[in-house]
N, C-alpha and C positions, 0 to 999 in steps of 0.2 A: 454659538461661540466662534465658530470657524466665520462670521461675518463683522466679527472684531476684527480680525487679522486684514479682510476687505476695507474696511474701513483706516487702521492705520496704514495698510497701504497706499490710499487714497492722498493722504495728503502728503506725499513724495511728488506728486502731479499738481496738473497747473488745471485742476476742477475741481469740482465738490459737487456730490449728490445728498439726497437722501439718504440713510442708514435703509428706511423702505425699499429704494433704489439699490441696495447692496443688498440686500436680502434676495429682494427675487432675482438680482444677475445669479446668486449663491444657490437657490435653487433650481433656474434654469441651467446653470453647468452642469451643478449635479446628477439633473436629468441627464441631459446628454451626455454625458461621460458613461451614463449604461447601455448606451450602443458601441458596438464592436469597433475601435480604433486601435489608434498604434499605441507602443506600449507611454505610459505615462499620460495618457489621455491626448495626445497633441492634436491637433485641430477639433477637437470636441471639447475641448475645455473652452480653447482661446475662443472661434469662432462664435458660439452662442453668445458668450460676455462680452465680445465687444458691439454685437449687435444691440445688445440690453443695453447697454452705456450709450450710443448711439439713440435711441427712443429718447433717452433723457437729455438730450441735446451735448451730449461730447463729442469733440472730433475725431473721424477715425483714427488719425494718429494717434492721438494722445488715448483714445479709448486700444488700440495695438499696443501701446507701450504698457499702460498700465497689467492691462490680461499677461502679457509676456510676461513682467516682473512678479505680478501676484502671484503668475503660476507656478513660478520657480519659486518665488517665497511657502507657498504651500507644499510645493515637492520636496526641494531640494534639505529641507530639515530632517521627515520621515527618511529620507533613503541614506542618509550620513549615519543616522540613529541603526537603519538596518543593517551598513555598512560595520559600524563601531561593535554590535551584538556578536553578527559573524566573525570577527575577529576575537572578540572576546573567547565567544564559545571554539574557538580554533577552526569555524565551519569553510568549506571554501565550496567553489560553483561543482567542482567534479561532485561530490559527497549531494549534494541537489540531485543532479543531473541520474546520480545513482540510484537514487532512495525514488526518485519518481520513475524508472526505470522498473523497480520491485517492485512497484505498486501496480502497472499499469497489468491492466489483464490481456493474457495472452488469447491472439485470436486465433480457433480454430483452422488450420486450411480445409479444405474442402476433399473431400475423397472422391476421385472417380470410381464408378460403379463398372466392372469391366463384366461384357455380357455374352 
């Protein structure tokens, strides 16, 4: 489904691939996006897909433009959504910052042994 959204992104741009083509760019991000990056995937998202797009004869630019807008097209929805909940629910970043604070298990120090 999420290679729907690849797809009408696609024709915002001056190419066209395969739906096949967009498929595997949508799982090789996904792949790399489970390695440790910055927060919102940035250069693990972009980089892998435009390299894919690239195979399929796109030019880097046009294959940089399009990964940019995709990605923000796929981000930038979910996090207005998470924005809009938290306001709903009255949540703000302190009350996070808190609740992960209580959760985290406190570590031991260590006892010297006096002899």
């Amino acid at each position: 489904l999420e290679t729907v959204k690849y797809w009408f992104v696609m024709h915002a741009f001056a190419f066209a691939v395969s739906f096949f083509a967009l498929m595997l760019m949508n799982g090789v991000v996904n792949l790399a996006t489970t390695l440790p990056s910055a927060p919102g995937y940035i250069g693990t998202f972009d980089g892998p897909g435009i390299e894919v797009l690239k195979v399929f004869g796109v030019s880097p630019a046009v294959a940089a433009g399009y990964t940019l807008v995709l990605h923000a097209a796929l981000w930038l929805p979910i996090t207005l959504l998470g924005f809009w909940y938290m306001a709903r629910e009255s949540l703000s970043w302190q009350e996070f910052t808190r609740a992960a604070e209580e959760k985290s298990p406190t570590v031991p120090t260590p006892q010297t042994q006096e002899g």
